[in-house]
C-alpha positions in Angstrom: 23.9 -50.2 -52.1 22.1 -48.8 -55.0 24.6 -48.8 -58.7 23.7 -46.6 -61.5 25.4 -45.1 -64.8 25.2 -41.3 -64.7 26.8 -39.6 -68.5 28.2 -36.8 -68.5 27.2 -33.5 -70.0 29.4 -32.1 -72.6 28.7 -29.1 -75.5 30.1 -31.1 -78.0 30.5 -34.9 -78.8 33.9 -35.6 -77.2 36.3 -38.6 -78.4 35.2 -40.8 -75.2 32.5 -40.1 -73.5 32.4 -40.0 -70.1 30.2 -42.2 -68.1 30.2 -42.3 -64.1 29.9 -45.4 -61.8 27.4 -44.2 -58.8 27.0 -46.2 -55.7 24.9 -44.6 -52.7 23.1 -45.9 -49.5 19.4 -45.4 -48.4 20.2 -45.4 -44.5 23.6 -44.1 -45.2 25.7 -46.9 -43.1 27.8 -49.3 -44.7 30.4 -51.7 -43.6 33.2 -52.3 -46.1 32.9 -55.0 -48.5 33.5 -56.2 -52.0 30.2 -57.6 -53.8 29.8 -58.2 -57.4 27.0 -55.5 -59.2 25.6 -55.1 -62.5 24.5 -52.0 -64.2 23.5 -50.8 -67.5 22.4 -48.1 -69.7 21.3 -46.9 -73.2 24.1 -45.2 -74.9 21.9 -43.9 -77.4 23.2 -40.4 -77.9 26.0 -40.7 -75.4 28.7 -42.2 -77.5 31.5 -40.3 -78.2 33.9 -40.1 -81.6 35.8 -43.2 -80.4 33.4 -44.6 -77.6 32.8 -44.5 -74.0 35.0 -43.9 -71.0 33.6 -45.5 -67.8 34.7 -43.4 -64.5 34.7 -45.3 -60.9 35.9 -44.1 -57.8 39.7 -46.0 -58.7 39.9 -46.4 -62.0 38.6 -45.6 -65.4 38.7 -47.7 -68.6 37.7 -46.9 -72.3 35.7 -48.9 -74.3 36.0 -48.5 -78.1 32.7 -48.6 -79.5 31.6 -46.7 -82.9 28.1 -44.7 -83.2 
């Protein structure tokens, strides 16, 4: 499985900004299983007021952070 960071797009600099986890398959099969990842991106420009908000399938979590 293939992890990247995708922002999201907003007209204005929110307080968080939003930042989805995305996980696809080439081949498109995939047995169930839990297996460590890493992932990273630049936030230059997409850092909101307070920080970042990252966005998994189950859960979210904010990350204070200041520009």
């Amino acid at each position: 499985m293939q992890v990247s960071l995708m922002p999201l797009v907003y007209i204005r600099q929110p307080e968080y900004w939003g930042i989805e986890v995305i996980g696809y398959l080439e081949g498109g099969i995939c047995l169930p299983t839990v297996k460590p990842y890493t992932a990273a991106i630049r936030l230059d420009g997409i850092i909101g007021t307070e920080g970042i908000e990252v966005i998994g399938a189950n859960r979210t979590e904010r990350i204070a952070c200041k520009p």
